[in-house]
C-alpha positions as CSV (number, residue, x, y, z in Angstrom):
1,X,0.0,0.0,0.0
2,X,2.5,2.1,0.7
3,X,4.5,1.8,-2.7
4,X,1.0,2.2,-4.1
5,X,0.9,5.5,-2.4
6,X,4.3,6.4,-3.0
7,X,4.0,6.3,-7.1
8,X,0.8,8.5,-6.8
9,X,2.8,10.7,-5.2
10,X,5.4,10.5,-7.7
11,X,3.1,10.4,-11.0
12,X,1.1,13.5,-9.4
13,X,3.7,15.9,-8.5
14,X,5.5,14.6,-12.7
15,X,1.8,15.5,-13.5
16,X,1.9,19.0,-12.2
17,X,5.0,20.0,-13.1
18,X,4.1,19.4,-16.8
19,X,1.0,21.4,-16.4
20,X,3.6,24.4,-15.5
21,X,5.8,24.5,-17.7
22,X,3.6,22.6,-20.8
23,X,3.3,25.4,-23.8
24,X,0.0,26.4,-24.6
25,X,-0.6,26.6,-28.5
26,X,-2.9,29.6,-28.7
27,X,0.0,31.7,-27.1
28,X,1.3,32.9,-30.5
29,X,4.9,34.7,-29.5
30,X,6.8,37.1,-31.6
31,X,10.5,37.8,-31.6
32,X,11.9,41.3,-32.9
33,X,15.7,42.6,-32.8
34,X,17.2,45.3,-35.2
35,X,18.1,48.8,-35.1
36,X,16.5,52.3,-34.2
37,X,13.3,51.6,-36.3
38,X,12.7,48.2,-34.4
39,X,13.8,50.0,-31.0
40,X,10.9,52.8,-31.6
41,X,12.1,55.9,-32.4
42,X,8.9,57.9,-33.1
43,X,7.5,59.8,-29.3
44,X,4.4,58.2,-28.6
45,X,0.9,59.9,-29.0
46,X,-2.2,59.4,-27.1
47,X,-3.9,57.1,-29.5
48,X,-1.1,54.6,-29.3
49,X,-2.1,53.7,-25.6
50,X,-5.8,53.5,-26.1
51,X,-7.5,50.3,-26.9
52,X,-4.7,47.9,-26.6
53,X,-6.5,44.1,-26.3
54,X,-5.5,42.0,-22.9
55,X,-4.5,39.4,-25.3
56,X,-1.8,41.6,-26.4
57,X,1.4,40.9,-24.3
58,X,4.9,42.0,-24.0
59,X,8.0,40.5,-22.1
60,X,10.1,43.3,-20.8
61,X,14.0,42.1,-21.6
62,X,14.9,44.8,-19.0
63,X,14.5,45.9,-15.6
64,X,11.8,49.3,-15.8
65,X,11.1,49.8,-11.9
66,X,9.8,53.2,-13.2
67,X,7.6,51.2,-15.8
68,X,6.5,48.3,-12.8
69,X,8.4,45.9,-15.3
70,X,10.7,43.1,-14.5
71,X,12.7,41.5,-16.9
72,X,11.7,38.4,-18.3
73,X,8.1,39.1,-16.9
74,X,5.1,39.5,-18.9
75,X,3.0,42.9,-18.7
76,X,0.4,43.8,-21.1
77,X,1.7,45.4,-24.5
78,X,1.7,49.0,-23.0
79,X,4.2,51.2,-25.4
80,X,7.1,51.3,-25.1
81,X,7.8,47.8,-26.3
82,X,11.3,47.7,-26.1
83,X,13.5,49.5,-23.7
84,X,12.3,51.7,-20.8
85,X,12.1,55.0,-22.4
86,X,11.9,54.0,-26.7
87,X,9.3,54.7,-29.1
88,X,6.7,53.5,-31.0
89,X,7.6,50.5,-32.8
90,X,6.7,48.2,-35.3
91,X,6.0,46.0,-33.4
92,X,2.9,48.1,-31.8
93,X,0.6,47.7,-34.4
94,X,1.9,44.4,-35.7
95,X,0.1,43.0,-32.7
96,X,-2.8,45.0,-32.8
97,X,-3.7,43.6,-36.6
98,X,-3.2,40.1,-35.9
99,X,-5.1,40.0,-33.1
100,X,-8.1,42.4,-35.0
101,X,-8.2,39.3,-37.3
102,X,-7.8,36.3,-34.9
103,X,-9.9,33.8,-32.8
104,X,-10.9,34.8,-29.3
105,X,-8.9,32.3,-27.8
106,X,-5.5,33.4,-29.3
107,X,-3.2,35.8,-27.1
108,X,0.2,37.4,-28.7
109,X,3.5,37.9,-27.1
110,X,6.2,39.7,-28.4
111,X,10.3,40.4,-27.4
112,X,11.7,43.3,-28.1
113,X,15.7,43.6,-28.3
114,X,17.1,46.6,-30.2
115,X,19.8,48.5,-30.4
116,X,19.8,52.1,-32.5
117,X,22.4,52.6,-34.7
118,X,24.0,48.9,-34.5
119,X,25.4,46.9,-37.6
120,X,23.5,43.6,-37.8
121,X,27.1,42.4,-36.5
122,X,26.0,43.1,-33.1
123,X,23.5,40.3,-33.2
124,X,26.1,37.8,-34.8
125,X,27.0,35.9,-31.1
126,X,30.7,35.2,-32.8
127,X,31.1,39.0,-33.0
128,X,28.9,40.6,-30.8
129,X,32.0,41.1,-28.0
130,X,34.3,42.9,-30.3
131,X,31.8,45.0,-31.6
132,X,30.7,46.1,-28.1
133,X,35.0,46.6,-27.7
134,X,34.7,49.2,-30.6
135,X,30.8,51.0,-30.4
136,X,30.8,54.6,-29.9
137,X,30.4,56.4,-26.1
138,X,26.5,56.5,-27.5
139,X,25.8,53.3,-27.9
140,X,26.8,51.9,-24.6
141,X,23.8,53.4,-22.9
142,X,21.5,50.9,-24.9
143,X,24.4,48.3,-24.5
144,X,24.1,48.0,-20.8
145,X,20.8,47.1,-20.4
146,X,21.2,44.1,-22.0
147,X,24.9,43.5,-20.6
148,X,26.6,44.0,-23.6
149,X,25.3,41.2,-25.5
150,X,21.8,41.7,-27.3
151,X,21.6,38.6,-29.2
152,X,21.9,36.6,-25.4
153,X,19.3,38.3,-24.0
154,X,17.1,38.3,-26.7
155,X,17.5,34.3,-26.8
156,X,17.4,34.3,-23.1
157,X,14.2,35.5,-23.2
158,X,13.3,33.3,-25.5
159,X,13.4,30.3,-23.7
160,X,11.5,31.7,-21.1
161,X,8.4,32.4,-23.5
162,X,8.9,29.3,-24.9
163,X,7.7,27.4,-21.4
164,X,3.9,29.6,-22.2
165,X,3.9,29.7,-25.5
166,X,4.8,29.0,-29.1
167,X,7.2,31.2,-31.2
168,X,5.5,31.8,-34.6
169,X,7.7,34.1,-36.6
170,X,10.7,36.4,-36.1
171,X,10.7,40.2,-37.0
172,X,13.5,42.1,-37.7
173,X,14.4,45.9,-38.8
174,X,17.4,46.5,-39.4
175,X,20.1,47.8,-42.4
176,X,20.8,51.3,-42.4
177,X,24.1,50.9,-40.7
178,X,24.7,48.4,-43.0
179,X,24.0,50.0,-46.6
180,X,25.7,49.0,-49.5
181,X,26.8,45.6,-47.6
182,X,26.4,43.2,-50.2
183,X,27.0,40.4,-47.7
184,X,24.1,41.7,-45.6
185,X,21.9,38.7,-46.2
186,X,24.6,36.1,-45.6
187,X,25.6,38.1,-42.3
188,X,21.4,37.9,-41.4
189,X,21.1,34.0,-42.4
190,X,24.0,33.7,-39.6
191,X,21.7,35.4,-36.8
192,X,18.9,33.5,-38.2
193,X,20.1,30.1,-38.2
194,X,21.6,30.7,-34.9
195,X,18.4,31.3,-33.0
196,X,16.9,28.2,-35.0
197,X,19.5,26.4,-33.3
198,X,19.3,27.8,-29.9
199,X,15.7,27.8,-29.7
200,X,15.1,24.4,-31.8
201,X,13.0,26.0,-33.8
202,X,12.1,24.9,-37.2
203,X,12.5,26.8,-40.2
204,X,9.3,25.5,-41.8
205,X,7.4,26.5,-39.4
206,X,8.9,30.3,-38.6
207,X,9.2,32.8,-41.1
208,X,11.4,35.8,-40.7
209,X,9.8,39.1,-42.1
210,X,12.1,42.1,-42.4
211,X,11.1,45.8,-43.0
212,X,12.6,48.0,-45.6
213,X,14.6,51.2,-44.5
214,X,13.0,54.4,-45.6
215,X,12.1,54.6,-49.1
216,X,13.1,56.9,-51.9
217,X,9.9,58.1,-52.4
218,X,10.4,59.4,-48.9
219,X,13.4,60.6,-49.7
220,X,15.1,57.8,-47.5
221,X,18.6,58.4,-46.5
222,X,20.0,54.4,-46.5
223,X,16.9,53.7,-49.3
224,X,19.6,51.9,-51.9
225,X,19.9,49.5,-49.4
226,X,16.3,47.8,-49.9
227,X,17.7,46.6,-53.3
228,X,19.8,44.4,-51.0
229,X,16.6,43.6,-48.1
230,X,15.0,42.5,-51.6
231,X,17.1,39.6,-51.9
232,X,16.7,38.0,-48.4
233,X,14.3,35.6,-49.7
234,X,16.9,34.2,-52.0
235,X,19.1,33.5,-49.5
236,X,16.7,32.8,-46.3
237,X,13.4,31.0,-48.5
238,X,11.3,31.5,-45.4
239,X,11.5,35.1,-45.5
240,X,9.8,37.9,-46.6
241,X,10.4,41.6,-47.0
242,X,7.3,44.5,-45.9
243,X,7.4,47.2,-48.2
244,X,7.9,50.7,-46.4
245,X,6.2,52.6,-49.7
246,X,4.2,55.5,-48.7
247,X,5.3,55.4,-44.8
248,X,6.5,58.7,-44.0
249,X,9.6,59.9,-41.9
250,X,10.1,62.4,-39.4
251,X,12.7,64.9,-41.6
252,X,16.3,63.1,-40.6
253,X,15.8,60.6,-43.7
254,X,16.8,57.8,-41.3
255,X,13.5,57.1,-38.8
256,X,9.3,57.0,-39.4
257,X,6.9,59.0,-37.9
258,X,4.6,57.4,-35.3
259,X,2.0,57.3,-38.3
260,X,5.0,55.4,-40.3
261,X,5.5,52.7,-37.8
262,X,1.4,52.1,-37.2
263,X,1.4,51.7,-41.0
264,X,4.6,49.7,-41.4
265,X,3.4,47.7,-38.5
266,X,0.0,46.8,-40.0
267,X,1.9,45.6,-42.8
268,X,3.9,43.4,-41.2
269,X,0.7,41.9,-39.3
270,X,-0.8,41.2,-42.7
271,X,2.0,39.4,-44.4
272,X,1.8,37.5,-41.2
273,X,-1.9,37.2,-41.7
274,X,-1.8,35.9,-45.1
275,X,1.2,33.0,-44.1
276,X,-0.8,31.9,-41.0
277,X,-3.7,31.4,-43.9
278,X,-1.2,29.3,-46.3
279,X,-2.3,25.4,-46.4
Protein backbone atom coordinates (compact mmCIF):
# COMPACT_ATOMS: atom_id res chain seq x y z
CA UNK A 1 0.00 0.00 0.00
CA UNK A 2 2.46 2.11 0.67
CA UNK A 3 4.55 1.76 -2.71
CA UNK A 4 1.00 2.16 -4.10
CA UNK A 5 0.90 5.52 -2.35
CA UNK A 6 4.29 6.42 -2.98
CA UNK A 7 4.01 6.29 -7.10
CA UNK A 8 0.77 8.47 -6.77
CA UNK A 9 2.77 10.73 -5.22
CA UNK A 10 5.39 10.46 -7.71
CA UNK A 11 3.05 10.38 -10.98
CA UNK A 12 1.11 13.54 -9.35
CA UNK A 13 3.74 15.91 -8.51
CA UNK A 14 5.50 14.63 -12.69
CA UNK A 15 1.82 15.49 -13.52
CA UNK A 16 1.91 18.99 -12.21
CA UNK A 17 5.01 19.99 -13.10
CA UNK A 18 4.12 19.36 -16.77
CA UNK A 19 1.04 21.44 -16.39
CA UNK A 20 3.62 24.35 -15.48
CA UNK A 21 5.77 24.51 -17.65
CA UNK A 22 3.57 22.63 -20.79
CA UNK A 23 3.26 25.44 -23.82
CA UNK A 24 0.04 26.41 -24.63
CA UNK A 25 -0.58 26.65 -28.46
CA UNK A 26 -2.85 29.64 -28.73
CA UNK A 27 0.00 31.75 -27.11
CA UNK A 28 1.32 32.90 -30.49
CA UNK A 29 4.94 34.75 -29.48
CA UNK A 30 6.80 37.06 -31.60
CA UNK A 31 10.55 37.78 -31.60
CA UNK A 32 11.87 41.33 -32.92
CA UNK A 33 15.71 42.60 -32.77
CA UNK A 34 17.20 45.32 -35.19
CA UNK A 35 18.10 48.82 -35.10
CA UNK A 36 16.52 52.25 -34.17
CA UNK A 37 13.31 51.61 -36.29
CA UNK A 38 12.72 48.23 -34.41
CA UNK A 39 13.80 50.03 -31.02
CA UNK A 40 10.91 52.81 -31.62
CA UNK A 41 12.12 55.88 -32.41
CA UNK A 42 8.85 57.91 -33.06
CA UNK A 43 7.53 59.84 -29.34
CA UNK A 44 4.44 58.18 -28.62
CA UNK A 45 0.88 59.90 -28.97
CA UNK A 46 -2.21 59.37 -27.11
CA UNK A 47 -3.95 57.11 -29.47
CA UNK A 48 -1.06 54.60 -29.29
CA UNK A 49 -2.07 53.72 -25.59
CA UNK A 50 -5.85 53.46 -26.09
CA UNK A 51 -7.52 50.32 -26.91
CA UNK A 52 -4.73 47.88 -26.63
CA UNK A 53 -6.48 44.05 -26.28
CA UNK A 54 -5.45 41.97 -22.90
CA UNK A 55 -4.54 39.37 -25.27
CA UNK A 56 -1.76 41.58 -26.38
CA UNK A 57 1.39 40.87 -24.34
CA UNK A 58 4.88 42.04 -24.01
CA UNK A 59 7.98 40.47 -22.08
CA UNK A 60 10.11 43.30 -20.77
CA UNK A 61 14.04 42.13 -21.61
CA UNK A 62 14.89 44.82 -19.04
CA UNK A 63 14.49 45.91 -15.61
CA UNK A 64 11.80 49.29 -15.83
CA UNK A 65 11.09 49.84 -11.91
CA UNK A 66 9.85 53.15 -13.16
CA UNK A 67 7.57 51.23 -15.78
CA UNK A 68 6.50 48.33 -12.84
CA UNK A 69 8.38 45.92 -15.31
CA UNK A 70 10.68 43.06 -14.53
CA UNK A 71 12.70 41.45 -16.92
CA UNK A 72 11.68 38.40 -18.27
CA UNK A 73 8.08 39.13 -16.90
CA UNK A 74 5.09 39.53 -18.87
CA UNK A 75 2.97 42.85 -18.73
CA UNK A 76 0.40 43.77 -21.06
CA UNK A 77 1.74 45.42 -24.52
CA UNK A 78 1.66 49.04 -23.02
CA UNK A 79 4.24 51.19 -25.40
CA UNK A 80 7.12 51.29 -25.12
CA UNK A 81 7.77 47.79 -26.26
CA UNK A 82 11.28 47.73 -26.12
CA UNK A 83 13.54 49.48 -23.68
CA UNK A 84 12.29 51.70 -20.77
CA UNK A 85 12.12 55.02 -22.41
CA UNK A 86 11.93 53.98 -26.69
CA UNK A 87 9.29 54.73 -29.12
CA UNK A 88 6.72 53.53 -30.98
CA UNK A 89 7.64 50.46 -32.84
CA UNK A 90 6.68 48.22 -35.33
CA UNK A 91 5.97 45.97 -33.39
CA UNK A 92 2.92 48.09 -31.79
CA UNK A 93 0.58 47.73 -34.43
CA UNK A 94 1.85 44.37 -35.66
CA UNK A 95 0.10 43.01 -32.66
CA UNK A 96 -2.81 45.00 -32.76
CA UNK A 97 -3.67 43.62 -36.63
CA UNK A 98 -3.16 40.09 -35.91
CA UNK A 99 -5.06 39.96 -33.05
CA UNK A 100 -8.06 42.36 -35.05
CA UNK A 101 -8.16 39.27 -37.32
CA UNK A 102 -7.76 36.30 -34.92
CA UNK A 103 -9.91 33.79 -32.78
CA UNK A 104 -10.94 34.82 -29.32
CA UNK A 105 -8.92 32.25 -27.76
CA UNK A 106 -5.53 33.39 -29.30
CA UNK A 107 -3.17 35.84 -27.05
CA UNK A 108 0.21 37.35 -28.73
CA UNK A 109 3.47 37.92 -27.08
CA UNK A 110 6.21 39.69 -28.38
CA UNK A 111 10.33 40.36 -27.35
CA UNK A 112 11.66 43.31 -28.09
CA UNK A 113 15.74 43.61 -28.25
CA UNK A 114 17.13 46.56 -30.23
CA UNK A 115 19.84 48.53 -30.36
CA UNK A 116 19.84 52.14 -32.46
CA UNK A 117 22.37 52.57 -34.69
CA UNK A 118 23.96 48.90 -34.54
CA UNK A 119 25.43 46.94 -37.58
CA UNK A 120 23.53 43.61 -37.77
CA UNK A 121 27.14 42.38 -36.52
CA UNK A 122 26.03 43.14 -33.14
CA UNK A 123 23.54 40.27 -33.21
CA UNK A 124 26.07 37.75 -34.78
CA UNK A 125 27.00 35.87 -31.08
CA UNK A 126 30.71 35.19 -32.76
CA UNK A 127 31.10 38.95 -32.99
CA UNK A 128 28.95 40.64 -30.77
CA UNK A 129 32.05 41.15 -28.02
CA UNK A 130 34.34 42.92 -30.29
CA UNK A 131 31.76 44.98 -31.59
CA UNK A 132 30.68 46.05 -28.10
CA UNK A 133 34.97 46.58 -27.65
CA UNK A 134 34.72 49.18 -30.62
CA UNK A 135 30.82 50.96 -30.39
CA UNK A 136 30.78 54.60 -29.88
CA UNK A 137 30.38 56.37 -26.08
CA UNK A 138 26.52 56.47 -27.46
CA UNK A 139 25.76 53.35 -27.91
CA UNK A 140 26.80 51.88 -24.59
CA UNK A 141 23.78 53.39 -22.94
CA UNK A 142 21.51 50.93 -24.94
CA UNK A 143 24.38 48.27 -24.53
CA UNK A 144 24.09 47.97 -20.80
CA UNK A 145 20.80 47.15 -20.40
CA UNK A 146 21.23 44.08 -21.96
CA UNK A 147 24.92 43.51 -20.64
CA UNK A 148 26.59 44.04 -23.57
CA UNK A 149 25.32 41.22 -25.45
CA UNK A 150 21.78 41.70 -27.26
CA UNK A 151 21.63 38.58 -29.20
CA UNK A 152 21.89 36.56 -25.42
CA UNK A 153 19.29 38.30 -24.03
CA UNK A 154 17.06 38.25 -26.67
CA UNK A 155 17.51 34.31 -26.80
CA UNK A 156 17.42 34.34 -23.11
CA UNK A 157 14.21 35.47 -23.17
CA UNK A 158 13.27 33.29 -25.45
CA UNK A 159 13.45 30.26 -23.69
CA UNK A 160 11.52 31.71 -21.13
CA UNK A 161 8.36 32.43 -23.50
CA UNK A 162 8.89 29.26 -24.92
CA UNK A 163 7.74 27.43 -21.43
CA UNK A 164 3.94 29.58 -22.17
CA UNK A 165 3.94 29.67 -25.50
CA UNK A 166 4.84 28.96 -29.13
CA UNK A 167 7.18 31.24 -31.19
CA UNK A 168 5.54 31.83 -34.60
CA UNK A 169 7.72 34.10 -36.63
CA UNK A 170 10.66 36.40 -36.07
CA UNK A 171 10.71 40.25 -37.00
CA UNK A 172 13.55 42.11 -37.67
CA UNK A 173 14.42 45.89 -38.77
CA UNK A 174 17.41 46.52 -39.40
CA UNK A 175 20.12 47.76 -42.39
CA UNK A 176 20.76 51.28 -42.37
CA UNK A 177 24.10 50.92 -40.75
CA UNK A 178 24.68 48.41 -43.00
CA UNK A 179 23.98 50.01 -46.62
CA UNK A 180 25.71 49.02 -49.55
CA UNK A 181 26.79 45.57 -47.62
CA UNK A 182 26.42 43.15 -50.22
CA UNK A 183 27.04 40.44 -47.65
CA UNK A 184 24.05 41.68 -45.62
CA UNK A 185 21.86 38.70 -46.22
CA UNK A 186 24.55 36.15 -45.65
CA UNK A 187 25.59 38.12 -42.32
CA UNK A 188 21.42 37.85 -41.44
CA UNK A 189 21.13 33.98 -42.42
CA UNK A 190 23.98 33.69 -39.58
CA UNK A 191 21.71 35.38 -36.84
CA UNK A 192 18.93 33.54 -38.21
CA UNK A 193 20.15 30.11 -38.24
CA UNK A 194 21.61 30.67 -34.91
CA UNK A 195 18.42 31.34 -33.01
CA UNK A 196 16.94 28.20 -34.96
CA UNK A 197 19.52 26.37 -33.32
CA UNK A 198 19.26 27.78 -29.89
CA UNK A 199 15.75 27.79 -29.69
CA UNK A 200 15.07 24.38 -31.80
CA UNK A 201 13.01 25.97 -33.77
CA UNK A 202 12.14 24.93 -37.18
CA UNK A 203 12.50 26.77 -40.16
CA UNK A 204 9.33 25.48 -41.78
CA UNK A 205 7.43 26.49 -39.36
CA UNK A 206 8.92 30.34 -38.62
CA UNK A 207 9.17 32.77 -41.14
CA UNK A 208 11.43 35.76 -40.72
CA UNK A 209 9.78 39.11 -42.11
CA UNK A 210 12.14 42.15 -42.41
CA UNK A 211 11.13 45.81 -43.05
CA UNK A 212 12.57 48.01 -45.64
CA UNK A 213 14.56 51.18 -44.52
CA UNK A 214 12.95 54.38 -45.59
CA UNK A 215 12.10 54.55 -49.06
CA UNK A 216 13.07 56.87 -51.91
CA UNK A 217 9.86 58.11 -52.43
CA UNK A 218 10.41 59.37 -48.87
CA UNK A 219 13.41 60.60 -49.73
CA UNK A 220 15.09 57.84 -47.45
CA UNK A 221 18.56 58.40 -46.50
CA UNK A 222 20.05 54.41 -46.47
CA UNK A 223 16.94 53.70 -49.35
CA UNK A 224 19.57 51.87 -51.86
CA UNK A 225 19.92 49.45 -49.42
CA UNK A 226 16.29 47.78 -49.92
CA UNK A 227 17.67 46.60 -53.30
CA UNK A 228 19.76 44.38 -50.96
CA UNK A 229 16.64 43.62 -48.13
CA UNK A 230 14.97 42.55 -51.63
CA UNK A 231 17.10 39.59 -51.85
CA UNK A 232 16.74 38.01 -48.43
CA UNK A 233 14.33 35.56 -49.65
CA UNK A 234 16.88 34.22 -51.98
CA UNK A 235 19.10 33.49 -49.49
CA UNK A 236 16.71 32.78 -46.33
CA UNK A 237 13.42 30.96 -48.54
CA UNK A 238 11.26 31.53 -45.41
CA UNK A 239 11.53 35.14 -45.45
CA UNK A 240 9.78 37.87 -46.61
CA UNK A 241 10.42 41.57 -47.04
CA UNK A 242 7.25 44.49 -45.85
CA UNK A 243 7.36 47.15 -48.25
CA UNK A 244 7.95 50.66 -46.39
CA UNK A 245 6.19 52.60 -49.70
CA UNK A 246 4.22 55.46 -48.73
CA UNK A 247 5.29 55.42 -44.80
CA UNK A 248 6.46 58.73 -44.04
CA UNK A 249 9.61 59.93 -41.92
CA UNK A 250 10.09 62.43 -39.44
CA UNK A 251 12.71 64.89 -41.57
CA UNK A 252 16.32 63.09 -40.62
CA UNK A 253 15.80 60.55 -43.69
CA UNK A 254 16.75 57.76 -41.26
CA UNK A 255 13.54 57.06 -38.80
CA UNK A 256 9.30 56.97 -39.41
CA UNK A 257 6.93 59.04 -37.88
CA UNK A 258 4.58 57.41 -35.30
CA UNK A 259 1.96 57.32 -38.29
CA UNK A 260 5.04 55.41 -40.28
CA UNK A 261 5.45 52.67 -37.76
CA UNK A 262 1.44 52.14 -37.23
CA UNK A 263 1.41 51.69 -41.04
CA UNK A 264 4.61 49.67 -41.43
CA UNK A 265 3.40 47.67 -38.49
CA UNK A 266 -0.04 46.83 -40.04
CA UNK A 267 1.93 45.60 -42.81
CA UNK A 268 3.85 43.40 -41.20
CA UNK A 269 0.66 41.91 -39.32
CA UNK A 270 -0.75 41.21 -42.68
CA UNK A 271 2.04 39.36 -44.38
CA UNK A 272 1.75 37.54 -41.25
CA UNK A 273 -1.89 37.15 -41.68
CA UNK A 274 -1.80 35.94 -45.05
CA UNK A 275 1.15 32.98 -44.06
CA UNK A 276 -0.82 31.89 -41.05
CA UNK A 277 -3.70 31.37 -43.86
CA UNK A 278 -1.17 29.26 -46.31
CA UNK A 279 -2.27 25.42 -46.35
Amino acid sequence: MKLKISLLVIVSAFLLHLKGYSQDPNFHIYLCFGQSNMEGNARLEHEDSLNIDDRFLMMSAVDCPDLGREKGQWYQAVPPLCRCRTGLTPADYFGRTLLENLPENVRLGVINVAVGGCKIELFDKDSCESYVETAPGWMMGMLKPYDNDPYSRLVEMAKLAQKDGVIKGILLHQGESNTGDSLWTQKVKVVYDNLFADLGLQADNVPLLAGEVVGDDQGGSCASMNKIIATLPNVIPNAYVIPSVGCPQRGDGLHFTAEGYRMLGKRYGEKMLSILKEP
